[in-house]
Kinemage of the C-alpha trace (Angstrom):
@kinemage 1
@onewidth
@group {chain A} dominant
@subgroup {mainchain}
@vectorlist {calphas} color= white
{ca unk a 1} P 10.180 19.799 -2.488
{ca unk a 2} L 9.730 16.071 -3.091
{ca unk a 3} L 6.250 14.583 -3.279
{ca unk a 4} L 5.872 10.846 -3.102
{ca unk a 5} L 3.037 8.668 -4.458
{ca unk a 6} L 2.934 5.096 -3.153
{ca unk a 7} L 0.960 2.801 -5.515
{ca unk a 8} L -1.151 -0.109 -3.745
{ca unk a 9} L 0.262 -2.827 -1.444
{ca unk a 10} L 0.995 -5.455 -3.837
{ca unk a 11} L 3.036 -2.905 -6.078
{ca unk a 12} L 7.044 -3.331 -5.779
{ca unk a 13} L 7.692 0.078 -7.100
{ca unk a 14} L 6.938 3.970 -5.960
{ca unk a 15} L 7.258 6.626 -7.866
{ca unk a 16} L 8.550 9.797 -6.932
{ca unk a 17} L 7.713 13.796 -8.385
{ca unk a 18} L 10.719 15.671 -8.469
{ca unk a 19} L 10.802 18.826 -10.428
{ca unk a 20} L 8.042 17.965 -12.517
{ca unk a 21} L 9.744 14.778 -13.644
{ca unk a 22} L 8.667 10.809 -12.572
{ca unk a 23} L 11.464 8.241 -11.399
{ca unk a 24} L 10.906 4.969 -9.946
{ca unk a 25} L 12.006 3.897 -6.819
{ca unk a 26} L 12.147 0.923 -5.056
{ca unk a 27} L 11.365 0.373 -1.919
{ca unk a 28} L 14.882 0.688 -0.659
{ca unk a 29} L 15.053 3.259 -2.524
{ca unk a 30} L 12.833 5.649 -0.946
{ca unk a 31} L 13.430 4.254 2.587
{ca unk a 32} L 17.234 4.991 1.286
{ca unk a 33} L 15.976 8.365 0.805
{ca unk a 34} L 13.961 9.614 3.687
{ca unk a 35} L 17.409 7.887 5.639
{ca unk a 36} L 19.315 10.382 4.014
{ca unk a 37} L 16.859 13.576 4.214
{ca unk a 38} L 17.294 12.707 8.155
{ca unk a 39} L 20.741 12.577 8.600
{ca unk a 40} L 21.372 8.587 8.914
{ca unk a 41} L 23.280 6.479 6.437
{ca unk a 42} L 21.137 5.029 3.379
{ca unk a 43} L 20.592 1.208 2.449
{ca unk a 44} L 21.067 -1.265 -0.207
{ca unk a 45} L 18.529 -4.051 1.642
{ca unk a 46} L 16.255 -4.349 4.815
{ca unk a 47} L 18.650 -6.950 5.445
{ca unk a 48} L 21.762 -4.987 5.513
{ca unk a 49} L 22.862 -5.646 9.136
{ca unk a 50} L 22.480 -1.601 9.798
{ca unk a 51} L 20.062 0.306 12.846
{ca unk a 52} L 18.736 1.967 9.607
{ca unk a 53} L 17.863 -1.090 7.608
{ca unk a 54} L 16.514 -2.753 10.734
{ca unk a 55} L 13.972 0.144 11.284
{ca unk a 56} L 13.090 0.795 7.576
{ca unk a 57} L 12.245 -3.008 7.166
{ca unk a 58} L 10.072 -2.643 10.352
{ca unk a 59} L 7.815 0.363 9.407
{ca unk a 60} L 8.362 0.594 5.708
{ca unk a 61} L 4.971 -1.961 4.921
{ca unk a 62} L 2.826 -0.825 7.952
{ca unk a 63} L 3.607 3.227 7.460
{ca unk a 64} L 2.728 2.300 3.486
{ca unk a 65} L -0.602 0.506 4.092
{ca unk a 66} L -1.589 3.237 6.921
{ca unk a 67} L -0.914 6.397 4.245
{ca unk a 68} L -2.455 4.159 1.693
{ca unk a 69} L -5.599 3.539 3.592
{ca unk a 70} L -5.919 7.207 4.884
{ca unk a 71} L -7.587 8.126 1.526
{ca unk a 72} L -9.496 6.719 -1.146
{ca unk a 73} L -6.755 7.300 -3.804
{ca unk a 74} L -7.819 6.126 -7.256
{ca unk a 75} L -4.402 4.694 -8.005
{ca unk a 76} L -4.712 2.522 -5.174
{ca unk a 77} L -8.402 1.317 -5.157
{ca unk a 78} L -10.080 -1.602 -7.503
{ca unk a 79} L -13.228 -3.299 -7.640
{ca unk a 80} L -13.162 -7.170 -6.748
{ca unk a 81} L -15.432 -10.022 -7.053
{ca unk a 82} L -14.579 -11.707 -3.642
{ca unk a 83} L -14.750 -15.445 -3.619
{ca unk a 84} L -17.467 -17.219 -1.409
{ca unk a 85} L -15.401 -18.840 1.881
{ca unk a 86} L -17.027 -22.591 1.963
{ca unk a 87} L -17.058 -22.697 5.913
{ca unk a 88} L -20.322 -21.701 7.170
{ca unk a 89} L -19.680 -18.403 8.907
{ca unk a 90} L -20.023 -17.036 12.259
{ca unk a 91} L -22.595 -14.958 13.604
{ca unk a 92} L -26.339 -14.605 12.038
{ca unk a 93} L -24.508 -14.305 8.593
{ca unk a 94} L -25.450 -16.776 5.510
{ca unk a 95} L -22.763 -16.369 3.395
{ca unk a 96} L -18.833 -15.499 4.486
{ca unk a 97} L -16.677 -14.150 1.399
{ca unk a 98} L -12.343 -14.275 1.397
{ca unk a 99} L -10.261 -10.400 1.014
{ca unk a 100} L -8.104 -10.168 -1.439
{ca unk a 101} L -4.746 -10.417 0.066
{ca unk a 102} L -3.787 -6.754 -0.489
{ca unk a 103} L -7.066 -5.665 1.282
{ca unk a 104} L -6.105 -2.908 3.208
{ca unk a 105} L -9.783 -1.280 3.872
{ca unk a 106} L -13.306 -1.281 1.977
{ca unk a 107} L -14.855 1.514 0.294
{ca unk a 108} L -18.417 0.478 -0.308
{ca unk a 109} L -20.082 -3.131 -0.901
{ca unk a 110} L -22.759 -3.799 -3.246
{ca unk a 111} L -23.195 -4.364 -7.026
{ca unk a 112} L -20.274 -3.709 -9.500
{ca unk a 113} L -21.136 -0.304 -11.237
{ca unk a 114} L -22.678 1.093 -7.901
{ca unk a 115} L -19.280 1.900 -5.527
{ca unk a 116} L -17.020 5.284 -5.299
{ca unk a 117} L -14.447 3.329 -7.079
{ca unk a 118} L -16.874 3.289 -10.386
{ca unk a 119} L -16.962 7.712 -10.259
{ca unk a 120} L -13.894 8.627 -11.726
């Protein structure tokens, strides 16, 4: 049985387990994959011009970032110093601070040293 590991959204590559042994794959290349342990015809882009390429390019980023925010997997979590956002923000807040753009969800806030991502 194949297990897969999908690294963190801004990755390109995934990494698949089979028989004890690591490969890379691409993002084609797993959707190619799964296409295949289904029954449908694999793909060489998301742009192919195929039923299958049209689906894989629409839920290959949104099923990735749901699995990857379902746990707190230490290849896919960081610590980051988030920038201060110069509009004043809304609500009873003082300060407002920018996500990183592969923010898919937060863990803990506080000081560096102090969050889950700091117990490994």
């Amino acid at each position: 049985m194949d297990a897969v590991v999908i690294p963190r959204a801004k990755c390109v590559a995934c990494a698949a387990i089979t028989n004890s042994r690591a490969m890379a794959l691409t993002p084609i290349g797993l959707c190619s994959r799964a296409l295949i342990k289904i029954g449908a015809g694999s793909i060489t882009s998301f742009n192919d011009g195929t039923a299958e390429a049209e689906v894989a390019d629409a839920l290959y980023s949104s099923t990735r970032d749901a699995l990857l925010s379902a746990n707190s997997w230490s290849f896919a979590t960081t610590q980051a110093t988030l920038a201060l956002v110069a509009d004043p923000p809304l609500g009873d807040y003082d300060y407002a601070h920018a996500l990183p753009v592969d923010f898919l969800r937060a863990l803990s806030a506080g000081s560096p040293g102090h969050g889950p991502c700091d117990q490994r």
